[in-house]
N, C-alpha and C positions, 0 to 999 in steps of 0.2 A: 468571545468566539462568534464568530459570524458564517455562514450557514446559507446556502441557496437549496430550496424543496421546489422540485416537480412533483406535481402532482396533487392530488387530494389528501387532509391530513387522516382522514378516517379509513382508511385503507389499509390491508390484514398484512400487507408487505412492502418495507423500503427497501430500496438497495441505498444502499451508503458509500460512497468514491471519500475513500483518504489517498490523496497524492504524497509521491514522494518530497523530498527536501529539495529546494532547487523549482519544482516544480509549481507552477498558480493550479486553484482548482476548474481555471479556463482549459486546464489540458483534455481535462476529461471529456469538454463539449463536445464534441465531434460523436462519441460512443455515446453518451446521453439521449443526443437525437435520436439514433439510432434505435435504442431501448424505445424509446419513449412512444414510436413508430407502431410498435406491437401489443406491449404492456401498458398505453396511460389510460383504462378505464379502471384497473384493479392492482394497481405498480405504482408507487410514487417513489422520486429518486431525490436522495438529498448526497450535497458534495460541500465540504470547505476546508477552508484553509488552516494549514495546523501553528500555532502560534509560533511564533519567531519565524518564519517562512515567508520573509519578505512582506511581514507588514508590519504594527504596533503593540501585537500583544506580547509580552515578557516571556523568554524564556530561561529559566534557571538553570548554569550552569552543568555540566556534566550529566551524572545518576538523575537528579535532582529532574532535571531537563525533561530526561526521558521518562518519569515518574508524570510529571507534566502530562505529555502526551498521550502516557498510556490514559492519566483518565478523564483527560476532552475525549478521546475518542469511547470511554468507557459510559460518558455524560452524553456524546447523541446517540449511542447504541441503546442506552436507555427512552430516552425521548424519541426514537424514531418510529417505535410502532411493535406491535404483538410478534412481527417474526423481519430480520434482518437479512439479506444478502449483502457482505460486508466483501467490498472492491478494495483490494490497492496494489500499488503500482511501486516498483522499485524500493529502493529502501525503506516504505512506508510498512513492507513488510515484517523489517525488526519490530514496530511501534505496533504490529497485530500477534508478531509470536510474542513479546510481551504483556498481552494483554488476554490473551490464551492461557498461559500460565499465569498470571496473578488473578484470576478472575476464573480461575477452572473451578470451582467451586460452586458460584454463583449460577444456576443450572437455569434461572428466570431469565439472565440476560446474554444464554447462549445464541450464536448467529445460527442463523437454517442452513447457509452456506457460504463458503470463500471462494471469490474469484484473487489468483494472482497474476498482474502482468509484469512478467520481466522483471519477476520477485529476485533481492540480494538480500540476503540471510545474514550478512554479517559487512561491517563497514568496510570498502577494499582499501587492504595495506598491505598487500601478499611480500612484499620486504621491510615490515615495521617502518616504514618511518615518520608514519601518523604515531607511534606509540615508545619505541625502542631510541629513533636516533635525536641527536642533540635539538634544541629548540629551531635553530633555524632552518636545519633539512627537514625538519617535521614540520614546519610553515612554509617550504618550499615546497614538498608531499601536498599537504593542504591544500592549493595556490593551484596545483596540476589536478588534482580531483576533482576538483569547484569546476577549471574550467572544462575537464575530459565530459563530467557529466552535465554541464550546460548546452554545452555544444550536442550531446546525446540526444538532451532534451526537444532540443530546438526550441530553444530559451533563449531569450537576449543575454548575451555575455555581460559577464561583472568584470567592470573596469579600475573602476576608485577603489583605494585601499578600505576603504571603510564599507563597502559594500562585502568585499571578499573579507574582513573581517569577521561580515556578520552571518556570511555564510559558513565560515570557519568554526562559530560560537556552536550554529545550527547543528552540523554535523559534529561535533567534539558528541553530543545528548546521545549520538546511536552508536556509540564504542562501548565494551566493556560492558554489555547492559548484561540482566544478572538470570534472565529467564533460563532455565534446564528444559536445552534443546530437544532432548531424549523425549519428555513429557509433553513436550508441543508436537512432537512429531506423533506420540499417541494421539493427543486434541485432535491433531485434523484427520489423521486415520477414520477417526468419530465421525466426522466433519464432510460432506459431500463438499468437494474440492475439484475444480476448475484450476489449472496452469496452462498459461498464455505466452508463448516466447518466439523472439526472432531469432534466428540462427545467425544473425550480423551484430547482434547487439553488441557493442562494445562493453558495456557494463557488465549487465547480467550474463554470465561466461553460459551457452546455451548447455556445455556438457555438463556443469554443476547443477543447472535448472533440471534437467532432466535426470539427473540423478534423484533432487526431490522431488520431486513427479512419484517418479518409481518409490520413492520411500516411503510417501507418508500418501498411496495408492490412488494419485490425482488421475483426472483426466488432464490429458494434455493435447492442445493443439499448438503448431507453430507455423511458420513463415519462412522460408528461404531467405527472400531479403527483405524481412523487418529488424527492424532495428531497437533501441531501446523506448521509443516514443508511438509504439502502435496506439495507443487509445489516440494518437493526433495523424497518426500516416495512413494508418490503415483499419479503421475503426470497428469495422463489422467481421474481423475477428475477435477481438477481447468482447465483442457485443452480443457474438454467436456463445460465447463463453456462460458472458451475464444469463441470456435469455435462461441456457440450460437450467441454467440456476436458478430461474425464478421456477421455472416448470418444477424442479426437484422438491424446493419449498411447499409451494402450491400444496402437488400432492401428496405431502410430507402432513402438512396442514388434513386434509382434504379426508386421507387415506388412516391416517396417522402412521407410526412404527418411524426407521430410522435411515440409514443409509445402507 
């Protein structure tokens, strides 16, 4: 796993950027600067890339996959330092409500706080046919995801069959994962939570966003015409997000008690 840190390693707070699938952890740059702006004497930020996500490292089919993921992201939460502000972006959020629940126990390696931008909770197939219909309209479904959310991204489009293969392998990991949503939605209740959303996003549907907001008792800010790609369009919203969050930790640290 490979790994970019701003900042100083001795330092009582990271924040952590997991990006979505589909997406490089160049997306986050734009909102890094930003942080970095206010927080780089007492703030270091670390971002990377999640395996199979467009580069060399393996990722195991299906559950397996997602198992994968939950614990690289459970392995820099651990190495990144005494208290975490834990970022992510799109579907990156199945791979943190996952790791909420299998890891809710673990009270050493809990995060201070969650920022989410244009968090989707669950893989979109709102007519089964990533799941229910025959192989080839489920790799037709597929085909149309890959491209609906590249283009979201403002990603370079996947052309070659072998590329949309292996973004097909990618996403297959965030279906059917096994985390007890009820129980994540207590975690973050716990959890000093930031929710970041464009009201254009094509992906992240804004009235479902804002229903978890209201559920699991986040703060939320949004944007008229942002889209699904704010941490690259519009930065210093998801940034205005993070800071909170560092501030909350801070004096979470500082003050001690909770949220």
């Amino acid at each position: 796993m490979t790994a970019t840190r701003f900042g100083e390693a001795d330092v009582t707070l990271t924040v952590v950027y997991l990006p979505g699938p589909l997406a490089s952890a160049a997306h986050f740059s734009p909102m890094i600067t930003v942080v970095d702006r206010h927080f780089s004497a007492d703030t270091a930020q670390l971002v990377y890339d999640q395996r199979g996500h467009g580069n060399d490292l393996p990722l195991a089919p299906g559950r397996a996959g997602m198992a994968q993921l939950v614990e690289d992201l459970n392995t820099v939460i651990s190495h990144a330092g005494s208290h975490v502000v834990l970022v992510v972006h799109s579907l990156a959020t199945i791979v943190a409500q996952e790791w909420l629940y299998h890891h809710r126990r673990d009270q050493t390696r809990r995060v201070a706080a969650i920022v989410a931008i244009g968090p989707v909770t669950e893989l979109p197939d709102h007519d089964g046919a990533l799941t229910t219909h025959p192989t080839g309209v489920a790799r037709q479904a597929g085909a149309r995801l890959i491209h609906d959310l590249s283009t979201a991204l403002g990603e370079r489009g996947l052309h070659t069959e072998a590329e949309i293969e292996s973004a097909r392998h990618t996403l297959r990991a965030y279906r059917r994962c096994g985390a007890d949503l009820a129980v994540v939605e207590d975690l973050l209740r716990a959890t000093p939570t930031w929710i970041v959303a464009g009201r254009a996003d094509p992906v992240a549907d804004y009235e479902r966003v804002k229903e978890l907001a209201e559920t699991v008792w986040a703060e939320m800010s949004s944007l008229r015409a942002g889209g699904h790609d704010l941490a690259r369009t519009f930065p210093w919203l998801p940034a205005a997000a993070v800071s909170s969050a560092i501030r909350a930790a801070h004096d979470a640290d500082r003050f001690g008690g909770g949220w």
